[in-house]
N, C-alpha and C positions, 0 to 999 in steps of 0.2 A: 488517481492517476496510476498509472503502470509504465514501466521503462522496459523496454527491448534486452532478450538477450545480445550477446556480444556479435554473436554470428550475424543475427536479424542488424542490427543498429550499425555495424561493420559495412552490408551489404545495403542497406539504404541511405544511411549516415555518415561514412568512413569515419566513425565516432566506434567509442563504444560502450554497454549496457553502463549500468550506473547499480551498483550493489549499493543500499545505504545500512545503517546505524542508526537507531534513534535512542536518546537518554534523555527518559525525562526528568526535568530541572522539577517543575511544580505545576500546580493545576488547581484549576476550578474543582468544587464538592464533587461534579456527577460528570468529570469531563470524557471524553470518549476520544481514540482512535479506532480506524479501520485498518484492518492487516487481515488482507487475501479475501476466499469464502469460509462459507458456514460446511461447504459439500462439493465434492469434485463438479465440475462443469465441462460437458461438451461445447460445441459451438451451438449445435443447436438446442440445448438448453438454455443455454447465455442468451440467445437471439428470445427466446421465448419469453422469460424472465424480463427482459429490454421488452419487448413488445407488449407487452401486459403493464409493464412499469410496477413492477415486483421486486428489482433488483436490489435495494433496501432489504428485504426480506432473507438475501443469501448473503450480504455482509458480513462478517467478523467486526461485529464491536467489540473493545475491549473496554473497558475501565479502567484506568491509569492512574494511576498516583507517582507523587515523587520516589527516584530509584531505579524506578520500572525501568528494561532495554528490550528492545526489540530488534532483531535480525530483520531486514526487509529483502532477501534477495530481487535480481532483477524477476521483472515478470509477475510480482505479486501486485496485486493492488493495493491502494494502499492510500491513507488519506489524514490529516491531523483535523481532530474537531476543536469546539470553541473551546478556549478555557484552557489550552495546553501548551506549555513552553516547554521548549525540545530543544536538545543539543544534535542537529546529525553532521554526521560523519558518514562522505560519501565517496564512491569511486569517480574518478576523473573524466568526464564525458563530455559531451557537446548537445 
């Protein structure tokens, strides 16, 4: 998932972005989060990557363990996989 900056989420949502926090509590042996890409992306890279079903491939996995924090600002993408319990702490949106 990805959440809108304030301006974007303001102007289509009178809402607005959602910065989060993540801390994680504990995890599976090999458990994984997503946070952003691997490599700056155009649109038309992003569209290429989606169109080939490649986009796995630009991912930011990370490997977590307990401890671990992560900044997520708006706009990043961003995902919890199996096996990981999380504390976030998030900006107020809709």
């Amino acid at each position: 998932q990805v959440h809108p900056h304030d301006p974007i989420a303001k102007e289509r949502h009178n809402s607005f972005g959602k910065n989060e926090m993540w801390y994680i509590m504990d995890t599976d042996e090999d458990a994984e989060i997503i946070v952003g890409f691997t490599k700056p992306l155009n649109k038309e890279s992003y569209t290429k990557y989606l169109e080939n079903d490649q986009i796995l491939d630009v991912l930011n996995t990370v490997k977590t363990k307990p401890g671990d924090a992560f900044n997520i600002p708006t706009g990043r993408v961003h995902a919890i996989g199996a096996g990981v319990l999380l504390a976030e702490i998030q900006q107020t949106s809709d």
